[in-house]
C-alpha positions as CSV (number, residue, x, y, z in Angstrom):
1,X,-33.5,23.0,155.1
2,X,-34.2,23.8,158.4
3,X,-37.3,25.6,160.0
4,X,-37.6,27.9,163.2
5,X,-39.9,30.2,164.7
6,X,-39.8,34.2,164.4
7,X,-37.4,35.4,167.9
8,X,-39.6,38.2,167.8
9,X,-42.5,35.9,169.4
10,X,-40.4,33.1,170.9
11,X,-37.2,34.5,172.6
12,X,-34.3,32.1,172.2
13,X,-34.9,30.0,169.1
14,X,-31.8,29.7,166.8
15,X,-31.9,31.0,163.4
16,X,-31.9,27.9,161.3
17,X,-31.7,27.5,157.5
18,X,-35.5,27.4,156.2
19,X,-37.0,30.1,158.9
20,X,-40.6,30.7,160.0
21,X,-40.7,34.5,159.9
22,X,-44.6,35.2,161.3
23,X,-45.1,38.1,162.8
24,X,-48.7,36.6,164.1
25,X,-47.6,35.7,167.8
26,X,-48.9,39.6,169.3
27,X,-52.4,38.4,168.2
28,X,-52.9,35.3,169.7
29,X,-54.1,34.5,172.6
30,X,-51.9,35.3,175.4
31,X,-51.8,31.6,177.1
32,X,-51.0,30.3,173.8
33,X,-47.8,29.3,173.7
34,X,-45.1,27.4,171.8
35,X,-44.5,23.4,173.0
36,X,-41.7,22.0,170.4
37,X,-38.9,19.3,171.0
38,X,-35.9,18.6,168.5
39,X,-34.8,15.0,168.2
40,X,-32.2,13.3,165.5
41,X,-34.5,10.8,163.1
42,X,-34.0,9.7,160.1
43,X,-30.8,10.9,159.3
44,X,-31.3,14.5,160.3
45,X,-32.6,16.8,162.8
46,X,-36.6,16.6,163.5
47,X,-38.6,19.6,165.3
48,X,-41.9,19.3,165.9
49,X,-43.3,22.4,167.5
50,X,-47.0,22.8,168.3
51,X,-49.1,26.1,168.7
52,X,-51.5,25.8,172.1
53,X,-52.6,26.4,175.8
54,X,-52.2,22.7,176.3
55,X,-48.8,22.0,177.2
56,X,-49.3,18.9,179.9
57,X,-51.0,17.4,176.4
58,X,-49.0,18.9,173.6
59,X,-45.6,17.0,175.1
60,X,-47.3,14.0,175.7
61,X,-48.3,14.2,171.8
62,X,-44.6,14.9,170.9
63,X,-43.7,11.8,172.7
64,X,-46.1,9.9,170.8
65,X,-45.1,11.7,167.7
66,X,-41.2,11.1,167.9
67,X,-42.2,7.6,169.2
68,X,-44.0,7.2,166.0
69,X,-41.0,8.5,164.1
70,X,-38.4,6.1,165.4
71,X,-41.3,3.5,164.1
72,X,-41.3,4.3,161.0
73,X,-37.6,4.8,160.5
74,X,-36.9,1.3,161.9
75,X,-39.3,-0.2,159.1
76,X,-37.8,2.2,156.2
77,X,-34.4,3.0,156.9
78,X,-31.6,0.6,154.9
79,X,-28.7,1.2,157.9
80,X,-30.6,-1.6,160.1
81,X,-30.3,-5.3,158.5
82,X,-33.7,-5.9,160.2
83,X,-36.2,-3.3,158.8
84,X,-38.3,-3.7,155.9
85,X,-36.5,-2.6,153.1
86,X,-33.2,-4.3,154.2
87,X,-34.7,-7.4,154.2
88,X,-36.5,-7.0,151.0
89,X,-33.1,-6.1,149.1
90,X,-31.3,-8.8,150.6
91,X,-34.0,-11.0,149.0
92,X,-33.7,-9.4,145.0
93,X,-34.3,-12.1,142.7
94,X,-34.7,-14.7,144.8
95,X,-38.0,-15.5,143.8
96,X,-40.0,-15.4,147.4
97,X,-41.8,-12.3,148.8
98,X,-40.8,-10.5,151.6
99,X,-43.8,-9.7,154.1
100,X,-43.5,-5.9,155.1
101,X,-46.0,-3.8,157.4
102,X,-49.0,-1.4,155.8
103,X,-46.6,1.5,156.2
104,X,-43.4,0.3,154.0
105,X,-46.4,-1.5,151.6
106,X,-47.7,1.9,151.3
107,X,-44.6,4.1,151.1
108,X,-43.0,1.8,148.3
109,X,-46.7,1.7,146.2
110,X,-46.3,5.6,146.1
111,X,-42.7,5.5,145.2
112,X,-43.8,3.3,142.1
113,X,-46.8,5.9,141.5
114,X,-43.8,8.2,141.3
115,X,-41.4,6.6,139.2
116,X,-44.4,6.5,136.8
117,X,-45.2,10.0,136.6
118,X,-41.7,11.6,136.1
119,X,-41.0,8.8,133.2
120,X,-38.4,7.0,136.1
121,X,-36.8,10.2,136.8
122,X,-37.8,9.4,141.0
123,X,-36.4,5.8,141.0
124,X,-36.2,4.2,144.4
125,X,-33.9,1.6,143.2
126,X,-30.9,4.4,142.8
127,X,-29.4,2.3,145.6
128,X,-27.8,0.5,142.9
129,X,-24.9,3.4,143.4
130,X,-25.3,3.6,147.1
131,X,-21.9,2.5,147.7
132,X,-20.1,4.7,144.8
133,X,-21.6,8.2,145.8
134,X,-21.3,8.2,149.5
135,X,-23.4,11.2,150.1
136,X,-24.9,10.3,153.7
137,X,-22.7,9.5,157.0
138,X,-20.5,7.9,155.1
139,X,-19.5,11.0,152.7
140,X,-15.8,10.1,150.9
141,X,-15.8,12.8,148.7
142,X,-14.8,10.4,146.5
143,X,-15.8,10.5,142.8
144,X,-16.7,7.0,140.8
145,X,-15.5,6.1,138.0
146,X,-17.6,6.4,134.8
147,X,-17.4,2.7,134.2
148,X,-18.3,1.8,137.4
149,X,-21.4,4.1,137.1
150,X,-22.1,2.5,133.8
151,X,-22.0,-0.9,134.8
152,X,-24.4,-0.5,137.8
153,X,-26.7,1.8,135.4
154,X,-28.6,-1.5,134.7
155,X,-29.6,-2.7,138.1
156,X,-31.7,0.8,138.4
157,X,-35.1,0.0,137.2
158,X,-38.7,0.4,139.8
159,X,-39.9,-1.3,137.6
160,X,-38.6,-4.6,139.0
161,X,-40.4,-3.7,142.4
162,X,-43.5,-5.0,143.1
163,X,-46.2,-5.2,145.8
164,X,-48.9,-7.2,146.9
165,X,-51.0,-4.5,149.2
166,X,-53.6,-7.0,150.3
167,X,-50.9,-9.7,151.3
168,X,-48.8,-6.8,152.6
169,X,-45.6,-8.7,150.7
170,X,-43.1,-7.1,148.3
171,X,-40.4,-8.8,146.2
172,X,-37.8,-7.1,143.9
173,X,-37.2,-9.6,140.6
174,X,-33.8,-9.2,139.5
175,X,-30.6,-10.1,142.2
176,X,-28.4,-6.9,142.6
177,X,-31.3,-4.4,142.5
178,X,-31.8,-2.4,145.6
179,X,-34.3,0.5,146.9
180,X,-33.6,3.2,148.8
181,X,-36.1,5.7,150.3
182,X,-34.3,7.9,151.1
183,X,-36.1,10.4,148.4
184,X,-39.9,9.7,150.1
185,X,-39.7,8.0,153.4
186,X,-38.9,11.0,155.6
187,X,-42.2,12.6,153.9
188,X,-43.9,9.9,154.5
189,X,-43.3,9.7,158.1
190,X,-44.0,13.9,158.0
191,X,-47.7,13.2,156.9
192,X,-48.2,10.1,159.7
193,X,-46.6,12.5,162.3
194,X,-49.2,15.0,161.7
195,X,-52.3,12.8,161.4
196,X,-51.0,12.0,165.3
197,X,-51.3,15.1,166.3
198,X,-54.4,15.6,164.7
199,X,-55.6,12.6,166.2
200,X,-54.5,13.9,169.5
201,X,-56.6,17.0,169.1
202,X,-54.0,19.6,167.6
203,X,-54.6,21.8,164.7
204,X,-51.9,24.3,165.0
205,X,-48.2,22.8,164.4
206,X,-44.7,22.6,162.8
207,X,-42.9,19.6,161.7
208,X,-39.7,19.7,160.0
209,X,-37.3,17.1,159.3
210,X,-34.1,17.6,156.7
211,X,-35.9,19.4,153.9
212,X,-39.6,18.6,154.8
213,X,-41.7,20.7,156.4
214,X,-45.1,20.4,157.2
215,X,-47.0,23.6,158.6
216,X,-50.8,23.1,160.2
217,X,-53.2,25.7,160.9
218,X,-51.3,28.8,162.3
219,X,-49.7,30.6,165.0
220,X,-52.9,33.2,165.8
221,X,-54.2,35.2,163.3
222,X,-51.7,34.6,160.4
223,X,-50.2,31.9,158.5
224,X,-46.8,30.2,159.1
225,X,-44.1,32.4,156.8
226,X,-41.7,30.2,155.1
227,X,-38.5,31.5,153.8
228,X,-36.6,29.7,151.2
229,X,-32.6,29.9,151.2
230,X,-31.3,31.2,148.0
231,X,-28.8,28.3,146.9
232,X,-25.7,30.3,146.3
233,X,-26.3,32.3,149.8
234,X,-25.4,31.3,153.0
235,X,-27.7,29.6,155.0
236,X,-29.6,32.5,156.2
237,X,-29.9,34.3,153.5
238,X,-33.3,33.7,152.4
239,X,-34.6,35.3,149.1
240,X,-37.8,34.2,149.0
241,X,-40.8,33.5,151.4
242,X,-44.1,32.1,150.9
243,X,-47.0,32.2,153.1
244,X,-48.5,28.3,154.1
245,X,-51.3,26.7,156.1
246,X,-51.9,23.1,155.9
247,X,-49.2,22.2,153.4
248,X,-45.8,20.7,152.9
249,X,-42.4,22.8,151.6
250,X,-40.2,20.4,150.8
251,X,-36.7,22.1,149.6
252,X,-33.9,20.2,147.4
253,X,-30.5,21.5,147.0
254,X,-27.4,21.0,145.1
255,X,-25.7,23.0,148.4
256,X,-27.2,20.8,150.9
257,X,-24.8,17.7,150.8
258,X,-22.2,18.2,148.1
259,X,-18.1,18.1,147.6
260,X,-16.8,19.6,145.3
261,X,-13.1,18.1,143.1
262,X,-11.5,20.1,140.6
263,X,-13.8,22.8,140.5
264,X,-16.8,20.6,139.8
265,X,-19.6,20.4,142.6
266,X,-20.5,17.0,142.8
267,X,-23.8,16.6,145.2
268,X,-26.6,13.7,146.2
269,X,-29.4,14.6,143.4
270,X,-28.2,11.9,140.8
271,X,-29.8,11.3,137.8
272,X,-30.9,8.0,137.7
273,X,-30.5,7.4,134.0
274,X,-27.0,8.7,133.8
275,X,-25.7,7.8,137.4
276,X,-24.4,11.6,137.5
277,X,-25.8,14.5,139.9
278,X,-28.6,16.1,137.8
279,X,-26.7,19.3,136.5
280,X,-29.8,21.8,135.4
281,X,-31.0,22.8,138.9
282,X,-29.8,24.4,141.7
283,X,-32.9,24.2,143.6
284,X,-36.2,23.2,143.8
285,X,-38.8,24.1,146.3
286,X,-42.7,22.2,146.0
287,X,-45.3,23.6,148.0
288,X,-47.7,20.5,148.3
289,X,-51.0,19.1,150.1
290,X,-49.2,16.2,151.4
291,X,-45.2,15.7,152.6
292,X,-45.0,12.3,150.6
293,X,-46.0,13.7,147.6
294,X,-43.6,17.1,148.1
295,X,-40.9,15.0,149.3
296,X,-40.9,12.9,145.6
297,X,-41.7,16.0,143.6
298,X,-38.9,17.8,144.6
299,X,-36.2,15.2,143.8
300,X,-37.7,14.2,140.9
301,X,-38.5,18.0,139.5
302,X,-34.9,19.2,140.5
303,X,-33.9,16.5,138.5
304,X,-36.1,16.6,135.1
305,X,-35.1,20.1,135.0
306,X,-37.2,23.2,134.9
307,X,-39.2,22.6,131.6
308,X,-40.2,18.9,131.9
309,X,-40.7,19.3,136.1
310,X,-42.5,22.3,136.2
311,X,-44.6,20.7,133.4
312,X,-45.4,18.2,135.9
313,X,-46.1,20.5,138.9
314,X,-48.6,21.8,136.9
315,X,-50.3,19.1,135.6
316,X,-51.1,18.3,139.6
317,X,-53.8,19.3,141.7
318,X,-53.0,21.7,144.6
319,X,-49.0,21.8,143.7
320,X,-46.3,24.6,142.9
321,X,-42.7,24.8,142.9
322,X,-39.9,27.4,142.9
323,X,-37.1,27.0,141.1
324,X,-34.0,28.3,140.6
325,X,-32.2,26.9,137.4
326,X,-28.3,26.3,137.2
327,X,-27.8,30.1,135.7
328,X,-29.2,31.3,138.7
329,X,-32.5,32.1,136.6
330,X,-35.7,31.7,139.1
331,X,-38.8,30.1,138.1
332,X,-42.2,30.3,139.8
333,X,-45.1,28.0,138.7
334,X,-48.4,29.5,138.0
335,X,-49.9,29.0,141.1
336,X,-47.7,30.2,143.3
337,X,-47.0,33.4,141.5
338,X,-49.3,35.3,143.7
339,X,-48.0,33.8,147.0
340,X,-44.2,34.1,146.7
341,X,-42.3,36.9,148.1
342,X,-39.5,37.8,145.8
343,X,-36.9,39.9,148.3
344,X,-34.0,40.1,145.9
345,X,-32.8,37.4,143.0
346,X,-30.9,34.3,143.3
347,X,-27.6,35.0,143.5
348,X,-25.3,33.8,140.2
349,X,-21.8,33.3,141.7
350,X,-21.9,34.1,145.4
351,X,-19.6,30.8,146.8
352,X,-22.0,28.0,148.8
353,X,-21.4,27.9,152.9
């Protein structure tokens, strides 16, 4: 989902998908201003957008930034036979480790961390069915068969993943096993964005790529507004919003990349241990400290489901989700009760867009 500033304070921005409705831009200081640049990374479209008087420095910062980006994506991505985790799948089960940088080291130790806590509900070796559901680029709209699901079902396991942190080496033990990060990596990359800009003396900034979005600080007196698109809607129909300042919404959706054949909607949120898009969820927005962390959690809760995930988001510090279930139902965890604006209910039939 998509993020853009109020056109009531910046005249001219387009009205994307996961809007920033703050009404805060009147009370800020009148050379403060808006510096933001939209690039492709990663697979989709990254804005980052930063709040300030310094403009000369803010887009020097945003060059670093979506230098930093293209970095990270070259390390992570598995369309590029020479990052990181290409090589380290093309080595499964051979035996001899793969030397990676700190950054895909650190990404893949967290995916593991993951994998753990949802019971292997986050697996980064779904890549396993990479080449059956073609949900990316390559979108077929083709559906696999169930015994070609089935016999891949075994080669999904993060448990056969391993790293050496100190050595900075990672080797996968079994041949045919593959990882993907598809489900962390941008979130990843959100959080090392914005400890740039940090670094570079910001404190007041968007940055928003596919469903992560990481809002610093604020836009004058007020924190960022975040609205959250109700998943039977079109895309700017938003029946939600929350107020954030120095966290991560990260949004997944079974609208977001789907097909749907014979009246069943077949989309990219597959359940690792059946091979099948997880079918109890429509979406699942986390509200987190960090955009790694919200960037797993809301795979892996839209996939558990609404008892077992929100279960989860509970049990962790400084986390909440919204959910809406597959009846439409919504579901708010406990600490975000008092922060989510409710404007009407998720919709129960209303076609996707």
């Amino acid at each position: 989902m998509t993020p853009s500033v109020s056109r009531a304070c910046i005249p001219g921005l387009p009205g994307l998908v996961l809007a920033l409705l703050t009404a805060a831009c009147a009370s800020a200081p009148p050379q403060a201003t808006l510096v933001e640049e939209t690039r492709v990374a990663m697979g989709s479209s990254l804005r980052i957008a930063v709040w300030t008087s310094q403009r000369e420095a803010a887009t020097a910062a945003l060059a670093r930034a979506f230098d930093e980006m293209a970095r990270l994506e070259s390390l992570l991505t598995v369309w590029r036979t020479s990052s990181d985790v290409s090589r380290l799948n093309a080595a499964a089960g051979s035996g001899v480790p793969v030397e990676v940088s700190a950054d895909t080291a650190s990404v893949l130790g967290t995916a593991l961390e993951a994998g753990r806590a949802t019971g292997g509900t986050f697996d980064v070796t779904f890549g396993a069915l990479s080449d059956l559901w073609r949900f990316d680029h390559d979108q077929d709209n083709t559906v696999p068969s169930a015994e070609a699901i089935a016999a891949r079902l075994p080669l999904i396991d993060f448990t056969r993943v391993h790293v050496d942190h100190a050595a900075q080496r990672a080797w996968i033990d079994t041949p045919g096993v593959r990882v993907h990060l598809g489900g962390i990596g941008k979130g990843y990359a959100v959080d090392r964005v914005a400890a740039l800009l940090r670094g570079a003396g910001f404190s007041d900034f968007l940055i928003q790529g596919g469903g992560d979005l990481y809002a610093a600080g604020h836009p004058g007196a007020r924190a960022w507004r975040v609205g959250i698109q109700d998943p039977r809607g079109t895309p700017d129909d938003l029946f939600a919003t929350i107020e954030v300042e120095n966290e991560t919404v990260s949004t997944s959706g079974d609208y977001e990349r789907f097909f749907e054949h014979n009246g069943v909607r077949y989309h990219h949120l597959i359940d690792p241990h059946t091979g099948w898009p997880a079918t109890s969820v429509r979406s699942v927005t986390i509200v987190a400290p960090t955009a790694v962390d919200a960037d797993w959690l809301s795979t892996g809760v839209f996939i558990m489901g609404p008892e077992r995930g929100l279960a989860l988001v509970e049990s962790l510090p400084g986390v909440g989700a919204v959910l809406v279930t597959a009846t439409g139902e919504l579901r708010v965890s406990e600490r975000l009760r008092d922060r989510v604006r409710v404007d009407h209910a998720p919709r129960t039939d209303a076609p996707a867009r």
